[in-house]
matplotlib code that plots the C-alpha trace (Angstrom):
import matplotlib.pyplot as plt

x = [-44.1, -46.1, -47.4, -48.1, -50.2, -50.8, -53.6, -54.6, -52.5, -52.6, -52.4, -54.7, -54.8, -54.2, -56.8, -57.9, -58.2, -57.0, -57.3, -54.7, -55.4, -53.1, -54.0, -52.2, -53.7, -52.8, -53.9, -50.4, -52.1, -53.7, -50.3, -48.4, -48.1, -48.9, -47.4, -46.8, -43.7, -43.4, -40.6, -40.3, -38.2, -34.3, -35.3, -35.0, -38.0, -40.0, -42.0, -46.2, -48.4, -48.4, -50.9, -50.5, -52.8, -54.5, -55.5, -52.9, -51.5, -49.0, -48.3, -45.3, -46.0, -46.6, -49.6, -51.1, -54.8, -54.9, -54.3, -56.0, -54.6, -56.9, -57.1, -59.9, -58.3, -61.3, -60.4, -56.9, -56.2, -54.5, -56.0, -54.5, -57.3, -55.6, -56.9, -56.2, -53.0, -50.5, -47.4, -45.1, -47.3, -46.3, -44.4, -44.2, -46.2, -45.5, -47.1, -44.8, -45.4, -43.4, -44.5, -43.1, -46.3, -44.5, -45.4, -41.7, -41.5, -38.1, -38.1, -35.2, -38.3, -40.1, -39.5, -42.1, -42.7, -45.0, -43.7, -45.1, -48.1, -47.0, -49.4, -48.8, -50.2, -50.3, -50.7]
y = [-16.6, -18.0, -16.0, -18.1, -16.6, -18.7, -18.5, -20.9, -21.1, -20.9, -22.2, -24.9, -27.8, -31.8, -33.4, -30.5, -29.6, -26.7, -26.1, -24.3, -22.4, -21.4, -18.7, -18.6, -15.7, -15.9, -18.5, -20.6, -22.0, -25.2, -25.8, -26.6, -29.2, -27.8, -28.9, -28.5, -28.9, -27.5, -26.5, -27.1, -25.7, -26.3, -28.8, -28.6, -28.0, -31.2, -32.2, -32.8, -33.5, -32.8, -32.7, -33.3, -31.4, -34.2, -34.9, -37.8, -37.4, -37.8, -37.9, -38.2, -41.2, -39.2, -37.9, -40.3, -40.6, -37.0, -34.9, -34.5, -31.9, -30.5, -28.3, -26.0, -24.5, -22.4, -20.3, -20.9, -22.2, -25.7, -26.9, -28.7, -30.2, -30.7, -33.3, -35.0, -33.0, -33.8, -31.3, -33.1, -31.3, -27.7, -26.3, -23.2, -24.8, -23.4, -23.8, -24.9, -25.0, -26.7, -25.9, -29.0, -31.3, -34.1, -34.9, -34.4, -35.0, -33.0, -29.4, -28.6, -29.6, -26.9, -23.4, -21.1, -21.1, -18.6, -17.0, -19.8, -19.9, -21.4, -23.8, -24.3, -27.4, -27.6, -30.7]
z = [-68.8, -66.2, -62.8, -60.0, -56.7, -54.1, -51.6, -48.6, -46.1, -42.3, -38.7, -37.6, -35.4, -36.5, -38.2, -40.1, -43.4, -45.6, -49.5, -51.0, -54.0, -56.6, -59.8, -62.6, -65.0, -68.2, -71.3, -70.8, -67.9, -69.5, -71.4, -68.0, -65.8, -62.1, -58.7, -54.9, -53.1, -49.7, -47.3, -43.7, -41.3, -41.6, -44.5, -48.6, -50.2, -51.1, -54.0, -52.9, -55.9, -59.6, -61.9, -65.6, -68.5, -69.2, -65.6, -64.5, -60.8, -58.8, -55.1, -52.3, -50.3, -47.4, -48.5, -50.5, -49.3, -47.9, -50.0, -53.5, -56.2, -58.9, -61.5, -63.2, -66.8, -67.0, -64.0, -64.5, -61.2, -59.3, -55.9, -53.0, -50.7, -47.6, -45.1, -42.1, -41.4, -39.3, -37.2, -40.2, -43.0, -41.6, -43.8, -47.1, -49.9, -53.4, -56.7, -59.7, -63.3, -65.7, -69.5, -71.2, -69.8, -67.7, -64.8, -62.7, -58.9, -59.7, -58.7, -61.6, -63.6, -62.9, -64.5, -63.0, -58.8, -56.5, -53.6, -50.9, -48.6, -45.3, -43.6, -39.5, -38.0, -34.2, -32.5]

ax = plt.figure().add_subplot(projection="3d")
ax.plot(x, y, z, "-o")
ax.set_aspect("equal")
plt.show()
């Protein structure tokens, strides 16, 4: 069992930056593969950015070159730097962890999710 707290969110203007934060206590951490997907408004939720165990990536097109996922297994915790963002990035971002390692841009995927932190982008 995985728990998954997010932290992060908020409202800010275009061209900001925000870095989500996501804890995940518990010594299964380093044995997942950790993701965002976020959900906007009257749309279904959306994969972001993965990150594998041993460090590969992967990013929706849309914000490739903005924003940068990380992890830190010694503090049990994934990252989403958020730059440059836009109205279009408003949305809830969750955390995901899926404990058989691959790196899934599927949600199904995907067997443990937080509760959201929602990030409001103002033009």
């Amino acid at each position: 069992q995985v728990q998954l707290l997010e932290f992060g969110g908020g409202l800010v203007q275009a061209g900001d930056s925000l870095r989500l934060s996501c804890a995940a206590p518990g010594s299964a951490f380093s044995r997942n593969t950790m993701a965002w997907f976020r959900q906007a408004p009257g749309k279904e939720r959306e994969f972001v950015a993965a990150i594998a165990t041993g460090g590969s990536t992967s990013y929706v097109t849309s914000v490739k070159g903005r924003f940068t996922i990380s992890r830190d297994n010694a503090k049990n915790t994934v990252y989403l730097q958020t730059n440059r963002l836009k109205p279009e990035d408003t949305a809830v971002y969750y955390c995901a962890a899926d404990p058989y390692r691959r790196l899934s841009t599927n949600q199904i995927d995907y067997n443990y999710w937080g509760q959201g932190t929602q990030v409001t982008v103002s033009s």
